[in-house]
C-alpha positions in Angstrom: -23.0 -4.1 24.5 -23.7 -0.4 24.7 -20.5 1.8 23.3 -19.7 5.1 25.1 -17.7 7.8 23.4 -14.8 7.0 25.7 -15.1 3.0 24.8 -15.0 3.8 21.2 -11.4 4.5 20.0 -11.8 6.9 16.9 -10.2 4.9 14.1 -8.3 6.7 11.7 -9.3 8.5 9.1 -9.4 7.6 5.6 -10.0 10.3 2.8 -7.8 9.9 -0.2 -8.8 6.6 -1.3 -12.8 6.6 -1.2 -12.5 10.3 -3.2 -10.3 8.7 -6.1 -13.4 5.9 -6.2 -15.8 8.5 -6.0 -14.3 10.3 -8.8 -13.2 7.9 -11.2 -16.8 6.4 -11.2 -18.8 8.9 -11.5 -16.7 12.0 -13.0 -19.3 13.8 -14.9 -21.5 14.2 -11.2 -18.1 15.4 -9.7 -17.4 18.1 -12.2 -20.8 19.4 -12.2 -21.2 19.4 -8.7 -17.8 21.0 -7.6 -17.1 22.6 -11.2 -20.3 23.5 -13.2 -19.2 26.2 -15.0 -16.1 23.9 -16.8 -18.8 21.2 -16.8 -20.8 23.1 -19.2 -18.2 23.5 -22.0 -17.5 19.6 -22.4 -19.1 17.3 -24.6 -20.5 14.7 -22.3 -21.7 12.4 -25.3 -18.3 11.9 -25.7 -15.8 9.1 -23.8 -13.3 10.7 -21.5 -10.0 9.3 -20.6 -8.0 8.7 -17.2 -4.5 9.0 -17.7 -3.5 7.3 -15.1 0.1 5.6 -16.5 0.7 9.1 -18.1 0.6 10.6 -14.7 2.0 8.1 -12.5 5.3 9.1 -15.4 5.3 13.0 -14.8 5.0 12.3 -10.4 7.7 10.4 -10.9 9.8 13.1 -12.6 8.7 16.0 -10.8 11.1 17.4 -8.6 8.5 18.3 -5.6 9.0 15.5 -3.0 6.6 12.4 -2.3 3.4 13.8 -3.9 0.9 13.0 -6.7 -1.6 14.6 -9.0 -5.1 12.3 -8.1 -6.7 12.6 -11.3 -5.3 13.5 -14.7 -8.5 13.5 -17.6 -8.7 13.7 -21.2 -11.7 15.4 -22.4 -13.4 17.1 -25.2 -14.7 20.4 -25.4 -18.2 21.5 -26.9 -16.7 23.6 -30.0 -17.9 22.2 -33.0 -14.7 20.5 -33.8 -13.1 17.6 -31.8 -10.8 19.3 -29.3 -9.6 17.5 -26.0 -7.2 19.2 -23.1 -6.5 17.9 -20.4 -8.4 18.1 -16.7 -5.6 17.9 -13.8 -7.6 17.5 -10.5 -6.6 17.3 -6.7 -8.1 16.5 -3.8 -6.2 17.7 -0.6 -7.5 17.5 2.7 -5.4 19.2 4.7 -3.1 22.2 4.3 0.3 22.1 2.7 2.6 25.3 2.8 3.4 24.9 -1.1 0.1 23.7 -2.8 -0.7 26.5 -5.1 3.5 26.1 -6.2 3.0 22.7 -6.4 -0.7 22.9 -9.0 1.6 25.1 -11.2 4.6 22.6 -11.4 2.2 19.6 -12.4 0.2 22.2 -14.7 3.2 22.8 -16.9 4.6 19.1 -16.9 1.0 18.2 -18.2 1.2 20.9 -21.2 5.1 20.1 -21.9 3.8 16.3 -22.5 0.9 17.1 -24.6 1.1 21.0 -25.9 -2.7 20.6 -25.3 -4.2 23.0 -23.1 -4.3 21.8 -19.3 -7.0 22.6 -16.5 -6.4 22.4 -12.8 -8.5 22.4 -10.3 -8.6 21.8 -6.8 -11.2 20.2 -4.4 -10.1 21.6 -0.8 -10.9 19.6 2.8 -9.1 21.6 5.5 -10.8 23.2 7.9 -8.9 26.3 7.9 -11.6 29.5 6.5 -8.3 31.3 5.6 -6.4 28.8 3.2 -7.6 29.4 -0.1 -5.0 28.8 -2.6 -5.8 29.4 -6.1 -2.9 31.0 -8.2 0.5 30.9 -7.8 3.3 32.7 -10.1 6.8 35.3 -10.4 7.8 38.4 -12.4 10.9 38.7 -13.6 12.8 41.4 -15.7 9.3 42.1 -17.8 8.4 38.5 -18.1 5.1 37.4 -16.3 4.8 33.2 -15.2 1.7 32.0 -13.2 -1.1 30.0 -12.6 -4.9 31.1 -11.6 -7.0 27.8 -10.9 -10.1 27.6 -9.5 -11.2 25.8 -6.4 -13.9 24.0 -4.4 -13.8 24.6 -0.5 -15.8 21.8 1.3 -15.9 24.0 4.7 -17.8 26.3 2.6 -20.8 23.9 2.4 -21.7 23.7 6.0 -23.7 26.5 6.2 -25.9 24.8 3.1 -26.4 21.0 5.5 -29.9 20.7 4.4 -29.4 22.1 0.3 -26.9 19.0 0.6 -29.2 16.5 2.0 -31.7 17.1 -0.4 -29.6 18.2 -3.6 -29.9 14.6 -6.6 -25.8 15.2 -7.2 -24.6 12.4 -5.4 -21.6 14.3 -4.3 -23.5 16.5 -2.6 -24.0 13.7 -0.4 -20.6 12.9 -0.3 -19.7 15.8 0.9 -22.3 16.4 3.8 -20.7 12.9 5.0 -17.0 14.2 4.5 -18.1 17.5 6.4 -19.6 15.5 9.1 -17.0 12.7 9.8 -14.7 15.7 10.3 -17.5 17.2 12.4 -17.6 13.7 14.7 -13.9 13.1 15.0 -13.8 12.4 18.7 -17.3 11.0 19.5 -18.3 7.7 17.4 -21.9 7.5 19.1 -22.3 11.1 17.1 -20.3 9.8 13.4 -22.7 6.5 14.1 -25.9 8.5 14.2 -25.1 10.9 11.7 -24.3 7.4 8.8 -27.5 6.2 10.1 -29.1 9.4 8.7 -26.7 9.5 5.9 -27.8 6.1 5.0 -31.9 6.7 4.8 -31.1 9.9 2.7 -29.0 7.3 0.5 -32.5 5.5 -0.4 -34.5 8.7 -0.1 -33.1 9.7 -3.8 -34.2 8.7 -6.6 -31.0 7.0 -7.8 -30.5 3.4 -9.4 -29.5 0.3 -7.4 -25.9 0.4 -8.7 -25.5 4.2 -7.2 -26.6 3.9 -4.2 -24.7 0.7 -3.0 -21.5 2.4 -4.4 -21.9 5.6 -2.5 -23.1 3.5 0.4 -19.4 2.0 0.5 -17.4 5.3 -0.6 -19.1 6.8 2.4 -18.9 3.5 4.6 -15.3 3.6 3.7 -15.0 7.4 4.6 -16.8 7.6 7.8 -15.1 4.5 9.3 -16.6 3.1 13.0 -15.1 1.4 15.9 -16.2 -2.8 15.5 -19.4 -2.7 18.2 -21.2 0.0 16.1 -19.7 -0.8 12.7 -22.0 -4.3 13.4 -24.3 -2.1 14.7 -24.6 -0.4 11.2 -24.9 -3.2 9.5 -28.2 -4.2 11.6 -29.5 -0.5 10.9 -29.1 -1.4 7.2 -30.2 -4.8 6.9 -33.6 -3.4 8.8 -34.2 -0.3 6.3 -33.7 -2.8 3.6 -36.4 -5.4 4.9 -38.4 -1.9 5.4 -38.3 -0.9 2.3 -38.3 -4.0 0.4 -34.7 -3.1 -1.0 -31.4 -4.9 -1.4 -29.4 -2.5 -2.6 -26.3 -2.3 -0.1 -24.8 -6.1 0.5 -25.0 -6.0 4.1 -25.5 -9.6 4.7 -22.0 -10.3 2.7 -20.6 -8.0 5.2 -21.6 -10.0 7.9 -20.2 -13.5 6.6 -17.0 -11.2 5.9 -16.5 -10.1 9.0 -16.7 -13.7 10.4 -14.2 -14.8 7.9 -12.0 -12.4 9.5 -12.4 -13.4 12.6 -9.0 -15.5 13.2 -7.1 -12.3 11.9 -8.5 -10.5 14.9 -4.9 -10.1 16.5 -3.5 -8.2 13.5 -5.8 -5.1 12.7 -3.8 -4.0 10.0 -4.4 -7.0 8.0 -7.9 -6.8 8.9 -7.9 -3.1 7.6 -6.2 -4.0 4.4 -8.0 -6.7 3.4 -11.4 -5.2 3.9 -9.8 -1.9 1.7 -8.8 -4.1 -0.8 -11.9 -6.0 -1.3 -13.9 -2.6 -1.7 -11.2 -1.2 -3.7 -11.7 -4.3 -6.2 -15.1 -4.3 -6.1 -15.5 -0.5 -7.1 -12.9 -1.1 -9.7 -13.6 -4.6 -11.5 -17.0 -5.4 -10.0 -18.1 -9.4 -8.5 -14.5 -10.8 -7.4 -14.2 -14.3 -8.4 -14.2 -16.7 -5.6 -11.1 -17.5 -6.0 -9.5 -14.2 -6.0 -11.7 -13.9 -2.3 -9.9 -16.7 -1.1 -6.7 -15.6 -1.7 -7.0 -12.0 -0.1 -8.4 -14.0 3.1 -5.7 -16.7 3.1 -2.6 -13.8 2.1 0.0 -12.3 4.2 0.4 -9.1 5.6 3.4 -8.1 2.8 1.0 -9.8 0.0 -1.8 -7.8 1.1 0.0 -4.6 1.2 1.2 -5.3 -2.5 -2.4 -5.9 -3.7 -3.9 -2.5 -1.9 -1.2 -0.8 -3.9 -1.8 -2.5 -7.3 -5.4 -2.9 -7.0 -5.2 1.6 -7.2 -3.4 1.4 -10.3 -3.6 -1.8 -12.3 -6.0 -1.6 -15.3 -7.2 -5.2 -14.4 -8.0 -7.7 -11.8 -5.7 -9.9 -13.2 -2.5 -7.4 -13.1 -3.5 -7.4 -8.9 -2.6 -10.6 -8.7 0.2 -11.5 -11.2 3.4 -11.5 -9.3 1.0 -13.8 -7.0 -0.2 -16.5 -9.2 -0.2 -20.2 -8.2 
């Protein structure tokens, strides 16, 4: 059945979760991307650290309302000796009155924990030309307290569509498809075309198997589709595969997942979370056990809701599920 841009209800955007993938799993291609002067001065050869149960701690405490840092990193520096600080990253896509307040609160929460030295940064989605927060801080009776940061501005990138298209960071990528699912917000035939194109410039790199299915589903994720041309999608990728003699993106599981589904067509939320969660353990932990699949199918609305959430924090598949176990 054809879709028209008035059949197609827009569905609702998704941001915060497919960038914290995104980041988490490939953080060196992020900073150099977005950051490639701070890139430059860490030693790469060495393992990083999320600190993810450290910062879940200093949200908690922080007296700035129902917010949260989306990445806190221990790194190392290149300086000869073994020194690590700590990289404090946010992602905010839309604007907020008290951001640049807020980046100096966490900043000095971070230090007070570790007396380390503590970088933030901010990646910026709004499409406002004017917002650009980058420092925040007060004088007072001689005494000087403040924060510079520096920041990436997304909106900024639209004039450079085709230096994205072709650039071998895959967040360059990433963010052609954030700027463009913005771009297509009311008109689904336009965000359809536009992953098609995505899609082909996926396999037109010269990236790795593992890669390019995973930015296939952050930007899947991102650039979400009404059902009719969601299944559409799939078709487009199942026929670029045979084309190319690739299997890189599991389009067919998508398929048999989506007829699974099927009897959990009069909720749409549960159908929503389930699908998240699957991706979300996927990214995470990798192959889901069989068993594991047929308990996210079979579970309730409340159950489901309680994996989403842990399956963002836990450190393993099996912490998802505890509370759960048979």
């Amino acid at each position: 059945m054809e879709v028209s841009p008035a059949d197609s209800n827009p569905p609702t955007a998704n941001y915060d979760t497919p960038w914290k993938i995104a980041l988490e799993q490939h953080f060196p291609a992020f900073m150099a991307f977005y950051f490639p002067t701070a890139w430059q001065q860490i030693d790469w050869a060495l393992p990083y650290e999320f600190l993810d149960k450290e910062l879940q701690a200093i949200t908690k405490e922080a007296l700035v309302g129902n917010r949260h840092v989306d990445k806190l990193v221990k790194v190392r520096r290149l300086s000869g000796i073994e020194e690590w600080l700590c990289i404090h990253i946010e992602v905010q896509v839309s604007r907020e009155p008290n951001f640049a307040q807020r980046m100096f609160i966490y900043n000095y929460r971070i230090f007070d924990l570790y007396l380390r030295p503590v970088v933030s940064m901010a990646v910026l989605g709004d499409d406002d030309p004017n917002w650009l927060p980058c420092e925040f801080g007060y004088s007072a009776m001689g005494c000087d307290v403040g924060i510079r940061f520096p920041v990436a501005k997304l909106a900024q990138y639209a004039k450079d569509e085709a230096e994205l298209a072709s650039n071998p960071n895959p967040f360059a990528l990433l963010t052609l498809a954030y700027l463009k699912n913005r771009a297509t917000s009311t008109d689904m035939l336009a965000r359809f075309d536009v992953k098609c194109q995505l899609v082909r410039l996926l396999h037109a790199h010269d990236w790795d198997a593992a890669l390019i299915r995973q930015f296939f589903l952050v930007i899947d994720w991102m650039m979400d589709l009404p059902p009719e041309l969601a299944n559409k999608l799939t078709n487009f990728v199942i026929e670029l595969e045979e084309e190319q003699k690739m299997e890189y993106v599991s389009s067919v599981e998508r398929i048999l997942e989506e007829r699974i589904l099927q009897r959990y067509k009069a909720e749409g939320e549960l159908i929503s979370l389930i699908t998240s969660i699957k991706h979300l353990l996927v990214r995470r932990f990798g192959a889901i056990p069989e068993a594991i699949m047929e308990r996210i199918n079979a579970g309730t609305k409340e159950e489901a809701k309680a994996w989403f959430d842990r399956a963002i924090d836990c450190a393993t598949l099996d912490e998802v599920f505890l509370d759960h176990a048979h």
